[in-house]
Backbone as numpy.savetxt, mean C-alpha at the origin, in Angstrom:
# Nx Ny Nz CAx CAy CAz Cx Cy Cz
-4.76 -14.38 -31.68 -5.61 -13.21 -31.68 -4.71 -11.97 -31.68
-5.00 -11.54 -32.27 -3.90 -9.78 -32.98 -4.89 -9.19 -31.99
-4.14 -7.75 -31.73 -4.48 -6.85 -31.02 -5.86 -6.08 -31.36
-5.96 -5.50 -32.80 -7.04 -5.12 -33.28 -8.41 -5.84 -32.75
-8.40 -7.66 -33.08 -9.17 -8.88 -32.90 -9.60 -8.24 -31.35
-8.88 -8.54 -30.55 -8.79 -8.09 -29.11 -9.56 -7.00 -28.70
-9.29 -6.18 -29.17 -10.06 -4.35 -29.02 -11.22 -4.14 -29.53
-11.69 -5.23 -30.72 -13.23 -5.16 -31.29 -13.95 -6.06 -30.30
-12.90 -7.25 -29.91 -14.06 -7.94 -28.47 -13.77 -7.16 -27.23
-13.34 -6.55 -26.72 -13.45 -6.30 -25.87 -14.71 -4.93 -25.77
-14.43 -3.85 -27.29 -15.55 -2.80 -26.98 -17.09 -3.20 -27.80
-16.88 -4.40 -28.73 -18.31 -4.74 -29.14 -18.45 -6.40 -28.62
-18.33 -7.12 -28.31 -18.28 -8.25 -27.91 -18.97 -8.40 -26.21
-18.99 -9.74 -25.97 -19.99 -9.76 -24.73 -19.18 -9.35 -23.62
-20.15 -8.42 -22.81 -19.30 -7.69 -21.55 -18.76 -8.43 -20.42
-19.28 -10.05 -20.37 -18.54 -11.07 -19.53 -17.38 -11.34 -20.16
-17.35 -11.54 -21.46 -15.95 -11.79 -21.87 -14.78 -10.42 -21.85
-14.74 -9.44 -21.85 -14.18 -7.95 -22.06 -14.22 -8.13 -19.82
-14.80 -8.02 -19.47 -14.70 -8.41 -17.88 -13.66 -9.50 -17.41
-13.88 -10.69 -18.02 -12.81 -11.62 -17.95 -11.46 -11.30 -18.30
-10.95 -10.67 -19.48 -9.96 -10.43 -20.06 -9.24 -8.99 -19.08
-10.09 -8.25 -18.79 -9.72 -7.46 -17.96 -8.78 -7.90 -16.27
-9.94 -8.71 -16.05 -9.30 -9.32 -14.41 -8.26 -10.13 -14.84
-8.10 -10.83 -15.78 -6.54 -11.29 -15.93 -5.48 -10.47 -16.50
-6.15 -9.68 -17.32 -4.73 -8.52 -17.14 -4.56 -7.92 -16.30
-5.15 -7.79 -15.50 -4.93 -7.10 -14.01 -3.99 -7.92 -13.22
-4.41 -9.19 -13.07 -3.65 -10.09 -12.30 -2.09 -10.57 -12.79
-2.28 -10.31 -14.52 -0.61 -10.90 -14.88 -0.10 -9.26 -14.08
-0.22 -8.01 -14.48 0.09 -6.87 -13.90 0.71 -7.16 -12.33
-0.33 -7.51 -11.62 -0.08 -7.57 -10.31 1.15 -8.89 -9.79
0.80 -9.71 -10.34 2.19 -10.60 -10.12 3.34 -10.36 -10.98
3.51 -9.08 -11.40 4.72 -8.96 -11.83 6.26 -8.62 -10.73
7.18 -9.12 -11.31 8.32 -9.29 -10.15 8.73 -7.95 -9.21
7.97 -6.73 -10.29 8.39 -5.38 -9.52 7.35 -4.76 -8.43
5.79 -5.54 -8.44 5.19 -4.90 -7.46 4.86 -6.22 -6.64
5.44 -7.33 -6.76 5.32 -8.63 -5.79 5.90 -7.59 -4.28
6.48 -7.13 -4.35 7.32 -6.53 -2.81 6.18 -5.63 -2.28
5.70 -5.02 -3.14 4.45 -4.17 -2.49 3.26 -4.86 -2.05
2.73 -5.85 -2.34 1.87 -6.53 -1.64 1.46 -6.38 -0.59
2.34 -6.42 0.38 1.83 -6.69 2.10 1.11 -5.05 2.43
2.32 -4.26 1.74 1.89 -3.25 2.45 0.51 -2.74 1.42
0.55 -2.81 0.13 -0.93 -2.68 -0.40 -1.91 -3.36 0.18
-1.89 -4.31 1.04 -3.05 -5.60 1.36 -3.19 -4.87 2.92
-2.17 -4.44 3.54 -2.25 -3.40 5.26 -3.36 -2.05 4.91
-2.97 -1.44 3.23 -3.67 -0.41 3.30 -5.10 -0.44 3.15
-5.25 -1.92 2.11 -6.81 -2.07 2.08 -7.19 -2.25 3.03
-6.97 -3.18 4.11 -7.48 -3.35 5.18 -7.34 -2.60 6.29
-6.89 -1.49 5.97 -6.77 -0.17 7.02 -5.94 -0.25 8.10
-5.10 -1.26 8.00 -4.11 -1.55 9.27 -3.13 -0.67 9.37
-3.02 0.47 10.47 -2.06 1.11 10.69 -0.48 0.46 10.81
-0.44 0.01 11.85 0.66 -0.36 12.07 1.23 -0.17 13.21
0.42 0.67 13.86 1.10 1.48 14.95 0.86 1.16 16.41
1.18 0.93 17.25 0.31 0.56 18.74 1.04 1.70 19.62
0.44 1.36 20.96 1.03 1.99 22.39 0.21 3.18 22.42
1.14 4.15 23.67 0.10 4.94 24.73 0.00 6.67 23.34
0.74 6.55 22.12 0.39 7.57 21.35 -0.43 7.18 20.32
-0.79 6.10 19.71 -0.96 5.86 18.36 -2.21 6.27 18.38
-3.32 6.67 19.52 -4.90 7.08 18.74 -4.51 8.75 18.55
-3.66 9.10 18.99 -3.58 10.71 18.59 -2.78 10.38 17.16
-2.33 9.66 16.62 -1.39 9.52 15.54 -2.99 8.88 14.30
-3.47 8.61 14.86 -4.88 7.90 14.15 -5.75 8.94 13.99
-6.08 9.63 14.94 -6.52 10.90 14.85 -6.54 12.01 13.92
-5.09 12.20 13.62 -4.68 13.12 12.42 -5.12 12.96 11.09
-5.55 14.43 10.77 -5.92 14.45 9.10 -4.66 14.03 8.30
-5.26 12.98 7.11 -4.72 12.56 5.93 -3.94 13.78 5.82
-2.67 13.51 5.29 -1.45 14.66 4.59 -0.98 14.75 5.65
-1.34 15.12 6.72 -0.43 15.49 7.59 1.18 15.27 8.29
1.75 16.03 8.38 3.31 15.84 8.59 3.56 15.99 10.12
4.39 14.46 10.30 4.50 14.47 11.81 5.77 14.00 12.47
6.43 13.82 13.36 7.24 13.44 13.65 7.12 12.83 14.92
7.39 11.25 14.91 7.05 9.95 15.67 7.85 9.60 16.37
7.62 9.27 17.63 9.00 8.85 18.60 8.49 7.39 18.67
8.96 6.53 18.60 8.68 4.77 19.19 9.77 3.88 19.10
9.32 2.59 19.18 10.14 1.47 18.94 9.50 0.24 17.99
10.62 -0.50 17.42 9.90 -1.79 16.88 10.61 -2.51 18.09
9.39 -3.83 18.12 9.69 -4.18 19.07 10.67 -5.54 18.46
11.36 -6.45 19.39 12.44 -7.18 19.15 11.49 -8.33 18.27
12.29 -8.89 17.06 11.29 -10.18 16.43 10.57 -10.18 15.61
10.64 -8.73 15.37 9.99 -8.33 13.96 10.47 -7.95 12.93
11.72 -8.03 13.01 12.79 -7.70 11.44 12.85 -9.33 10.72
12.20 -9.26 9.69 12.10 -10.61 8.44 12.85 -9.93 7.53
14.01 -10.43 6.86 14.36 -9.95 6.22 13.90 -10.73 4.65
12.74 -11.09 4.40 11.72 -11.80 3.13 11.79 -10.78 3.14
11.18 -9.61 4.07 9.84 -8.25 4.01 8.56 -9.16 3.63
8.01 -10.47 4.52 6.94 -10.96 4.59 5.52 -9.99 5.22
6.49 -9.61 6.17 5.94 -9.13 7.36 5.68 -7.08 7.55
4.73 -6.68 7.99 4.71 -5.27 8.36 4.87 -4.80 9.58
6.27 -4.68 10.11 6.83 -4.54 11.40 5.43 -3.55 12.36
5.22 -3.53 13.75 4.59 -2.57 14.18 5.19 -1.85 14.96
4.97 -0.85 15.09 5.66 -0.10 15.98 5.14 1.01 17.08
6.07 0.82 18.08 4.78 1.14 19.59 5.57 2.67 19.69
4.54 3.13 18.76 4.53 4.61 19.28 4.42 5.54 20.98
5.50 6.25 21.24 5.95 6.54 22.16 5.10 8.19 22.32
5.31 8.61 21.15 5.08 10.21 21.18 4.95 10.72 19.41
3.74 11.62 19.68 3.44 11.90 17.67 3.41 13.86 18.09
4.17 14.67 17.03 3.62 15.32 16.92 4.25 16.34 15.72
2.99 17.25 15.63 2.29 17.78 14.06 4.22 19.06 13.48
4.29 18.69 12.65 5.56 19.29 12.23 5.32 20.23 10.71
5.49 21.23 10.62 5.27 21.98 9.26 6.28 21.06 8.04
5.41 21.29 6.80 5.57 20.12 5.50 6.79 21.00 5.28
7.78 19.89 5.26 9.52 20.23 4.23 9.11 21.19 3.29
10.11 22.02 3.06 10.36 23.03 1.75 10.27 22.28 0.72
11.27 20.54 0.59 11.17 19.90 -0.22 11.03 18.62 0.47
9.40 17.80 -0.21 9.55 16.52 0.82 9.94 15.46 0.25
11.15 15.62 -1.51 11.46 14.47 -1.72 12.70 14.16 -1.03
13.10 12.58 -1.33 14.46 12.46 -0.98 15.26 11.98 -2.28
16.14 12.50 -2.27 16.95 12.19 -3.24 18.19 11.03 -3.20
C-alpha cells in the first residue's frame, strides 16, 4: 500500500479502519527507543503523581501551575535505580515561591 492508497483510506474509507491505523501509529511512535525513557515519568503525569511527600509538600501542591520555586528535601536512601525504572520521591523539607530566571534555559 503506497502512501497516496493510505491517505484516500484513511480520509474516505471506513472511520474504524482510519481509527485503527491511527492507534498503531501512535503506538510504533511511542515505543520508539528515544521516548521509551520518558514513560514513567509521562505515566506519573497522567496519573497526577507528584512525587513529593513530608511536612512541606501540600504547600508545594498548593501552588499555581508555572510557578517558580525553590525546594529544600531529601531522597530518601533506596531509591536511586539506575534502569530509571523508578520515580524517586522526595520528602520535601521546605518550598518557597522564587521570581522566574531572566533566562530559565540551561545550556
Amino acid at each position: 500500500m503506497n502512501p497516496d492508497q493510505l491517505d484516500q483510506l484513511t480520509t474516505g474509507g471506513p472511520l474504524l479502519l482510519a481509527a485503527l491505523v491511527s492507534v498503531l501509529a501512535g503506538l510504533v511512535s511511542f515505543a520508539s527507543p528515544c521516548v521509551v525513557p520518558l514513560v514513567p515519568g509521562y505515566l506519573s503525569y497522567l496519573a497526577a503523581v507528584v512525587g513529593v511527600d513530608g511536612p512541606a509538600a501540600a504547600r508545594a501542591a498548593a501552588l499555581a501551575d508555572g510557578t517558580w520555586v525553590r525546594v529544600e528535601g531529601t531522597i530518601p536512601a533506596g531509591q536511586g535505580d539506575s534502569s530509571m525504572r523508578s520515580t524517586p520521591t522526595m520528602q520535601v523539607v521546605a518550598v518557597q515561591e522564587i521570581e522566574a530566571p531572566e533566562n530559565p534555559y540551561s545550556y
